[in-house]
Biopython code that builds the backbone (N, CA, C, O; Angstrom):
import numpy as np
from Bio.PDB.StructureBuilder import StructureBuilder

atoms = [
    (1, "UNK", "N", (72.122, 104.558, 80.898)),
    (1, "UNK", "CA", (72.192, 105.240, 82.170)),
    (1, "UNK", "C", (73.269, 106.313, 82.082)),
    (1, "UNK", "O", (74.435, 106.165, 81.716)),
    (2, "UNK", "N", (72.682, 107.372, 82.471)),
    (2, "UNK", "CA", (73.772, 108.469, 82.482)),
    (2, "UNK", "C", (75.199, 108.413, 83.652)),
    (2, "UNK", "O", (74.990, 107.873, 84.738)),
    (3, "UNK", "N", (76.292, 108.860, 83.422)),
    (3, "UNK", "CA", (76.606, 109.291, 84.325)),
    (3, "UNK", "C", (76.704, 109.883, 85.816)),
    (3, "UNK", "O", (77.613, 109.623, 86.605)),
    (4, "UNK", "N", (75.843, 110.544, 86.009)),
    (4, "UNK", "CA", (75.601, 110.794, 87.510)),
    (4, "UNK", "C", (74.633, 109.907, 88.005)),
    (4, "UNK", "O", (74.731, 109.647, 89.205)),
    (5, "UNK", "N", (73.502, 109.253, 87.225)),
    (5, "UNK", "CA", (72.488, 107.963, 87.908)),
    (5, "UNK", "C", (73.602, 106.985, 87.932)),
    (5, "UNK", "O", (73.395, 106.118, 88.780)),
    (6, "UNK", "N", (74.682, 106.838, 87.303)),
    (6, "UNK", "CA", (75.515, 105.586, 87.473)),
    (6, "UNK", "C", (76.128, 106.010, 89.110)),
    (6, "UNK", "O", (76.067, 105.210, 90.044)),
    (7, "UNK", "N", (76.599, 107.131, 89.211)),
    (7, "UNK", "CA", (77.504, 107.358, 90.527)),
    (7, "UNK", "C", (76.683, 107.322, 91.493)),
    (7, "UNK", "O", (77.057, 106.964, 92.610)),
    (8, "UNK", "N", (75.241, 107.737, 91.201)),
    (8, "UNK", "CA", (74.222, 107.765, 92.556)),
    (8, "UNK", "C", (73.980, 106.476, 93.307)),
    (8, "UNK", "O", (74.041, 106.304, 94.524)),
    (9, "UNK", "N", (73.667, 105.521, 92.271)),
    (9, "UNK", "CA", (73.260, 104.470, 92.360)),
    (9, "UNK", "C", (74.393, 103.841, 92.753)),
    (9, "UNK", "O", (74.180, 103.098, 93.711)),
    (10, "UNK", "N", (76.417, 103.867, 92.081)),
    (10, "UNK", "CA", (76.643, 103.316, 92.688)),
    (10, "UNK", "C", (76.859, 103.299, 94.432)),
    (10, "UNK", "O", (76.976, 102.514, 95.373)),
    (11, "UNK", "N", (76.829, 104.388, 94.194)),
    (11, "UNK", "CA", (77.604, 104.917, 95.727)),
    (11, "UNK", "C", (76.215, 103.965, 97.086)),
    (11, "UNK", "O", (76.647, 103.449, 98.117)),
    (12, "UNK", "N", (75.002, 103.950, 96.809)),
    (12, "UNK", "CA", (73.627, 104.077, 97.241)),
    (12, "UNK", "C", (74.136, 102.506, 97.100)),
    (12, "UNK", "O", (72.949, 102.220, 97.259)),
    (13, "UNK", "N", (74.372, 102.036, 97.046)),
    (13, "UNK", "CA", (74.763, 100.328, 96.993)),
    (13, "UNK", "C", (76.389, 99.779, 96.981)),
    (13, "UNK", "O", (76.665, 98.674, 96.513)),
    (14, "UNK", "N", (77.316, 100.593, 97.495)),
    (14, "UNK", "CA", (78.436, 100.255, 97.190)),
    (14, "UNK", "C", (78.823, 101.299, 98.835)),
    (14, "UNK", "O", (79.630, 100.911, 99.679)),
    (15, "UNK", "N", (78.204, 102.318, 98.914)),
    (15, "UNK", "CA", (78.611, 103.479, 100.078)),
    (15, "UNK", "C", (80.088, 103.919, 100.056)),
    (15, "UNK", "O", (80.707, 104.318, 101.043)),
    (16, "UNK", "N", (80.771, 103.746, 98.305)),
    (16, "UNK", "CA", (82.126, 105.040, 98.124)),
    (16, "UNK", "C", (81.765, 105.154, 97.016)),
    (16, "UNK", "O", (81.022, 104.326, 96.489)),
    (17, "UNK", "N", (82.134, 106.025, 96.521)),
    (17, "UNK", "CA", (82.267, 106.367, 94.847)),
    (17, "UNK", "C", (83.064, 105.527, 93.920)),
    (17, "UNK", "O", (84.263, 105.308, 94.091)),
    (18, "UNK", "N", (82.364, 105.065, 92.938)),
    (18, "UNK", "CA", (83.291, 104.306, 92.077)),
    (18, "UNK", "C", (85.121, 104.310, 92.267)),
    (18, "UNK", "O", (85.903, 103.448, 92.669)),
    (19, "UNK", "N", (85.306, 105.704, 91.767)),
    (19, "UNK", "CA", (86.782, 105.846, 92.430)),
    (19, "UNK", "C", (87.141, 104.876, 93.796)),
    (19, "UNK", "O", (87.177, 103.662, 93.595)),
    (20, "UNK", "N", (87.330, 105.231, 94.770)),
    (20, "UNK", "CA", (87.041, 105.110, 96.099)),
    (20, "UNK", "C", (87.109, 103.349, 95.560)),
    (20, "UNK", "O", (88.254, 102.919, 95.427)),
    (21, "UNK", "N", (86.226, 102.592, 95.330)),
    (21, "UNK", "CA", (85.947, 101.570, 95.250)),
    (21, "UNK", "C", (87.047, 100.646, 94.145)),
    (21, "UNK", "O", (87.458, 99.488, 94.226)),
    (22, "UNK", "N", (87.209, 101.366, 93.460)),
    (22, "UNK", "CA", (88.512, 100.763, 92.380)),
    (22, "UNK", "C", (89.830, 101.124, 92.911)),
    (22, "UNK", "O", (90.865, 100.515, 92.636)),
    (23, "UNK", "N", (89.726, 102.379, 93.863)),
    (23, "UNK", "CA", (91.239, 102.264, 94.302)),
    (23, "UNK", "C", (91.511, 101.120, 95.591)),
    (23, "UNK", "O", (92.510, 100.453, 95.861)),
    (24, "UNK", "N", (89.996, 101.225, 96.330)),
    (24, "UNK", "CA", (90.335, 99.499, 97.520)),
    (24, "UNK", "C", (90.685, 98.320, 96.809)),
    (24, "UNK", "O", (91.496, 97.479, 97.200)),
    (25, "UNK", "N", (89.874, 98.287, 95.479)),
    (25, "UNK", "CA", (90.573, 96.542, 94.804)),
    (25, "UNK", "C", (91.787, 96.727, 94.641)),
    (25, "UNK", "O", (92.453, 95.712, 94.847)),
    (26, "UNK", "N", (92.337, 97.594, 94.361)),
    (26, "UNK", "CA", (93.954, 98.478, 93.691)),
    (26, "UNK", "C", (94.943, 97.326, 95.063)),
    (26, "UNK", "O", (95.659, 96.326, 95.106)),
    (27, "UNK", "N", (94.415, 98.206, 95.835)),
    (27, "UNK", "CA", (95.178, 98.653, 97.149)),
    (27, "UNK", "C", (94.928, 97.031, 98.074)),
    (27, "UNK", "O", (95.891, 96.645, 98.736)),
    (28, "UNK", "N", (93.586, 96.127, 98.070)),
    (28, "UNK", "CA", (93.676, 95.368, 98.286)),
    (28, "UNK", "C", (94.791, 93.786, 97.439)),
    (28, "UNK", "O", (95.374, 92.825, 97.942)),
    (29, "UNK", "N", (94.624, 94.226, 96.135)),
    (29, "UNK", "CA", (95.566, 93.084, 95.232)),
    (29, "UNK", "C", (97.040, 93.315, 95.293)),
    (29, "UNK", "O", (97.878, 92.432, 95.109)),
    (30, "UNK", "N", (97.361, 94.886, 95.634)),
    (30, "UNK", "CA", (98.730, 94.809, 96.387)),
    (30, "UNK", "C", (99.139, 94.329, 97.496)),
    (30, "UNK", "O", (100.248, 93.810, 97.627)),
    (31, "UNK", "N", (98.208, 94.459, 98.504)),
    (31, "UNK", "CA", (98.564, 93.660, 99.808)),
    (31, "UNK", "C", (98.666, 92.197, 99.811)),
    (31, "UNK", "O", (99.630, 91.709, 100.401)),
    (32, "UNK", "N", (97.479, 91.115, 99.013)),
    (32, "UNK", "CA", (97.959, 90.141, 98.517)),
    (32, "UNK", "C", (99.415, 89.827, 97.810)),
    (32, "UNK", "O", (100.098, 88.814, 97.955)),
    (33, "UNK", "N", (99.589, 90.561, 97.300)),
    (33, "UNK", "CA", (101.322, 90.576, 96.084)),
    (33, "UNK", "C", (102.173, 90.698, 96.620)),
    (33, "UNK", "O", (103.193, 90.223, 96.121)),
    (34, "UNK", "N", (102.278, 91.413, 97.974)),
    (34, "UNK", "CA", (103.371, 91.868, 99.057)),
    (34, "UNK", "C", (103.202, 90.315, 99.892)),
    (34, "UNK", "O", (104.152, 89.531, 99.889)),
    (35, "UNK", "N", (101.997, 90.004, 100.540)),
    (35, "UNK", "CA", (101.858, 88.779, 101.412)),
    (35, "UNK", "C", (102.305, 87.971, 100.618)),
    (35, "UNK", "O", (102.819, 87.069, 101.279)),
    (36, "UNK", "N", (102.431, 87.723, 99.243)),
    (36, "UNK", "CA", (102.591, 86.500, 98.476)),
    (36, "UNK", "C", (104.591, 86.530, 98.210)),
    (36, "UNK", "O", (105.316, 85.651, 97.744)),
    (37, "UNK", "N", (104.876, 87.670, 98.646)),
    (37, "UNK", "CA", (106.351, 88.084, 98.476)),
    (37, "UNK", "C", (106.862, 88.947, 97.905)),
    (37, "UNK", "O", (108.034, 89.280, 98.083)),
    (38, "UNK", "N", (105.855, 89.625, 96.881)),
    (38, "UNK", "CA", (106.229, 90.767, 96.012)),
    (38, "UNK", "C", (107.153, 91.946, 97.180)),
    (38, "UNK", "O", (107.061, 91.972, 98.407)),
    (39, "UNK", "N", (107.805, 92.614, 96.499)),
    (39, "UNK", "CA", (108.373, 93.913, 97.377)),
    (39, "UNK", "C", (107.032, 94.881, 96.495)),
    (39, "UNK", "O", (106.317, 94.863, 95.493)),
    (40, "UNK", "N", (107.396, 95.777, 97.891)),
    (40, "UNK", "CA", (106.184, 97.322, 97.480)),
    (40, "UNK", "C", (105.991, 97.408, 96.011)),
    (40, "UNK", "O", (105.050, 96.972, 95.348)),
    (41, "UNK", "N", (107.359, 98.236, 95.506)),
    (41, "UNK", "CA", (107.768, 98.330, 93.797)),
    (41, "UNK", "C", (107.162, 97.370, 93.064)),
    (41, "UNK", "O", (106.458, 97.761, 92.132)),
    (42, "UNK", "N", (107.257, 96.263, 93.249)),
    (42, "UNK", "CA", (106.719, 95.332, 92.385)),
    (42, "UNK", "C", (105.078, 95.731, 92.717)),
    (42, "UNK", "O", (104.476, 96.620, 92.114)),
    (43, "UNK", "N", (104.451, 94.831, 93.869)),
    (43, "UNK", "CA", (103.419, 95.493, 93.732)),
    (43, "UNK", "C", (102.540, 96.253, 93.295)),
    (43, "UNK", "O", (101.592, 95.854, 92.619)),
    (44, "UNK", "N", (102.834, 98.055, 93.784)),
    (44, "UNK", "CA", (102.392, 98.685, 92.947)),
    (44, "UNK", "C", (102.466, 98.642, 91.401)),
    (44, "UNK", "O", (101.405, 98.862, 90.817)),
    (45, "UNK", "N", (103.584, 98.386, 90.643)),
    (45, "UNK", "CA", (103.508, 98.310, 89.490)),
    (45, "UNK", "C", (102.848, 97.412, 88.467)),
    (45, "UNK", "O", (102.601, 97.620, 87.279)),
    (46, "UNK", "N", (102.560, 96.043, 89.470)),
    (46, "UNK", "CA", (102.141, 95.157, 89.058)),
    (46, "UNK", "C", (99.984, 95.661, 88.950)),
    (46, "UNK", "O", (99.104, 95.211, 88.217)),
    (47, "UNK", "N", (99.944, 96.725, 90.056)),
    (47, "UNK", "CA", (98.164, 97.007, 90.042)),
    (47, "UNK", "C", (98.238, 98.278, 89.359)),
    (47, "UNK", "O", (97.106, 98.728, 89.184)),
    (48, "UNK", "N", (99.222, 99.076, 88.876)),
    (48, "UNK", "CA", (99.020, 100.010, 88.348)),
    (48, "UNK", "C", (99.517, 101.705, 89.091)),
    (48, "UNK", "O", (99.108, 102.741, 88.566)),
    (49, "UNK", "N", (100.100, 101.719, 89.894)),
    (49, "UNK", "CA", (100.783, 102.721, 90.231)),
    (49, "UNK", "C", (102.230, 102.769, 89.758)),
    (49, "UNK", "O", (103.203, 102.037, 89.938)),
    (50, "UNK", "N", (102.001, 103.982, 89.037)),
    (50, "UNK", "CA", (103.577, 104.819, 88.210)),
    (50, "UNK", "C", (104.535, 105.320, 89.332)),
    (50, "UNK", "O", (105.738, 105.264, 89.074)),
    (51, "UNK", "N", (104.101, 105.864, 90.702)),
    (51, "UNK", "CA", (104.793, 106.419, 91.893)),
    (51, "UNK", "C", (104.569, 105.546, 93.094)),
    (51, "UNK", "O", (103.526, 105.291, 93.697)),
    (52, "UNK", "N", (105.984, 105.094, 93.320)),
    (52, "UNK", "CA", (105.940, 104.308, 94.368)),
    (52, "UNK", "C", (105.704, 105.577, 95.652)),
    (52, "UNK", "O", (105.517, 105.020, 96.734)),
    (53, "UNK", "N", (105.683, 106.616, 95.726)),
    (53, "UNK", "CA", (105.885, 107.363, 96.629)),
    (53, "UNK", "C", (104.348, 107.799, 96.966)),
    (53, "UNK", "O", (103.942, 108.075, 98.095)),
    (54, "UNK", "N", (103.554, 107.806, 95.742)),
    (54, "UNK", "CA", (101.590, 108.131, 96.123)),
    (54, "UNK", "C", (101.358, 106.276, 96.381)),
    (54, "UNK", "O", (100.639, 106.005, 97.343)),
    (55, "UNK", "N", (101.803, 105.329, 95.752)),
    (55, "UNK", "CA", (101.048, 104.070, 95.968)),
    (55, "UNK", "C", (101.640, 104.023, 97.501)),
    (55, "UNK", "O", (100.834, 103.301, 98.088)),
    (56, "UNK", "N", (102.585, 104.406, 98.386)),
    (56, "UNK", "CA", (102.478, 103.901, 99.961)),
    (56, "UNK", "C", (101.981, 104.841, 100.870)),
    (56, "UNK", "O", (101.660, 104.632, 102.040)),
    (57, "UNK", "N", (101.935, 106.013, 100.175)),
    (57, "UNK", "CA", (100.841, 107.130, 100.900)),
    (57, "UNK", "C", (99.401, 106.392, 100.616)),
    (57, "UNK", "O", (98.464, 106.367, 101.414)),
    (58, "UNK", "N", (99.420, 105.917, 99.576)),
    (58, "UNK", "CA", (97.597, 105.904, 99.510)),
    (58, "UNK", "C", (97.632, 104.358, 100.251)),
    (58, "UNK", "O", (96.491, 103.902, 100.182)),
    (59, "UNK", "N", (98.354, 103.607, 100.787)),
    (59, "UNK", "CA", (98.524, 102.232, 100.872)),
    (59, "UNK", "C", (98.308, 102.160, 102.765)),
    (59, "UNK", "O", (97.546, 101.534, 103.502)),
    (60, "UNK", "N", (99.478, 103.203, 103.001)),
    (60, "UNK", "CA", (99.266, 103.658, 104.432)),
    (60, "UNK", "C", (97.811, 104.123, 105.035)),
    (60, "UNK", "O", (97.205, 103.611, 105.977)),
    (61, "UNK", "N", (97.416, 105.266, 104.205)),
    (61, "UNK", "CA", (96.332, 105.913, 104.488)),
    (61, "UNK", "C", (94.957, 104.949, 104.373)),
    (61, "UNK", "O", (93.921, 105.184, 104.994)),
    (62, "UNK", "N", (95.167, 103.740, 103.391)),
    (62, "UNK", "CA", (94.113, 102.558, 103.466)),
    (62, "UNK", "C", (94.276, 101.644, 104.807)),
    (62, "UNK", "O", (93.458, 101.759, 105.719)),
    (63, "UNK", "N", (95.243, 100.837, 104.878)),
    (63, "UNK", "CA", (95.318, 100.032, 105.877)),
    (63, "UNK", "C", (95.586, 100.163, 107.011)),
    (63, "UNK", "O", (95.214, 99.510, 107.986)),
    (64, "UNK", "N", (96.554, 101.416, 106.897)),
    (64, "UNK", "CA", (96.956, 101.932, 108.845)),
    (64, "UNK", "C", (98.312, 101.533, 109.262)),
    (64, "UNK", "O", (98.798, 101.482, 110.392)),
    (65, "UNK", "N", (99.046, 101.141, 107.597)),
    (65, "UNK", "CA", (100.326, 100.823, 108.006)),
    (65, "UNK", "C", (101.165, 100.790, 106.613)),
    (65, "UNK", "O", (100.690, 100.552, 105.503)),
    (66, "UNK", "N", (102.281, 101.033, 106.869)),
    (66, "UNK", "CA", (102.960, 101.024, 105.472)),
    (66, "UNK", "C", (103.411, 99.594, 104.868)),
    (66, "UNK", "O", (103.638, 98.525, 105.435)),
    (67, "UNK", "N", (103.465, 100.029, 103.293)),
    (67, "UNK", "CA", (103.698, 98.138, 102.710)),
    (67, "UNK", "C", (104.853, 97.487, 102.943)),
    (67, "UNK", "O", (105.208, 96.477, 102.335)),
    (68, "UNK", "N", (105.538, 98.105, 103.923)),
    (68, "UNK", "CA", (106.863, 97.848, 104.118)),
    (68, "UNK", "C", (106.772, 96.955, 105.738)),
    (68, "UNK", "O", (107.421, 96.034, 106.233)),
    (69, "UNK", "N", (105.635, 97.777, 106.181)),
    (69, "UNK", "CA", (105.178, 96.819, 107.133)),
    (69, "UNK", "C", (104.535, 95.557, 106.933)),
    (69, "UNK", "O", (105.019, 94.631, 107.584)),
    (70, "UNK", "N", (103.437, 95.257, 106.095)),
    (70, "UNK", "CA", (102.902, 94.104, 106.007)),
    (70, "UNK", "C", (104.133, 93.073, 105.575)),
    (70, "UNK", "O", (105.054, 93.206, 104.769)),
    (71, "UNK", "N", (103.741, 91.962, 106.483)),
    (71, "UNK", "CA", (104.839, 90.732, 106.517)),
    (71, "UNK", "C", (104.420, 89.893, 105.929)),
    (71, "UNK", "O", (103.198, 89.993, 105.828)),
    (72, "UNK", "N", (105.041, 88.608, 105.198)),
    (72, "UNK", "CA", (104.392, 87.396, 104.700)),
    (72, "UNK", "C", (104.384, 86.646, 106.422)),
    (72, "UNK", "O", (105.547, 86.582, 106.819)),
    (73, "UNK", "N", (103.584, 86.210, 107.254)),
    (73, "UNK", "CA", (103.268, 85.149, 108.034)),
    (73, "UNK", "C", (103.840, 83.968, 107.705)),
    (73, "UNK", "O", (103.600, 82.959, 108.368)),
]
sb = StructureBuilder()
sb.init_structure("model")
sb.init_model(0)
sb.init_chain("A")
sb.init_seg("    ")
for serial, (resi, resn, name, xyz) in enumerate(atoms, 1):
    if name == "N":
        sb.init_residue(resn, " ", resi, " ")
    sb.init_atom(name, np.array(xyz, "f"), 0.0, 1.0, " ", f" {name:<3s}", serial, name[0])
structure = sb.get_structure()
């Protein structure tokens, strides 16, 4: 399968673009890591962000709040 039948198809069964879709698991396994106690820093570094400063822009812009906000309950 080529390339663009891969993105068509995924998007057509997934409704984001691969991207899009690997950065929500990203962004979701940090919010677990923070709830579990991790600080932000850890977090991100632990899913793969080099800049703590794009991982809470892109973290904010996902959930509607910064990782500094999410609390462990």
């Amino acid at each position: 399968m080529g390339q663009t039948t891969f993105y068509q198809n995924f998007r057509s069964v997934m409704h984001v673009s691969p991207l899009q879709y690997a950065k929500s698991v990203r962004l979701h396994k940090a919010q677990v890591l923070i709830l579990e106690g991790k600080n932000a820093s850890e977090a991100s570094h632990m899913v793969g962000y080099n800049n703590p400063a794009q991982f809470s822009r892109e973290y904010e812009r996902h959930f509607g709040y910064s990782p500094s906000a999410t609390s462990v309950a």
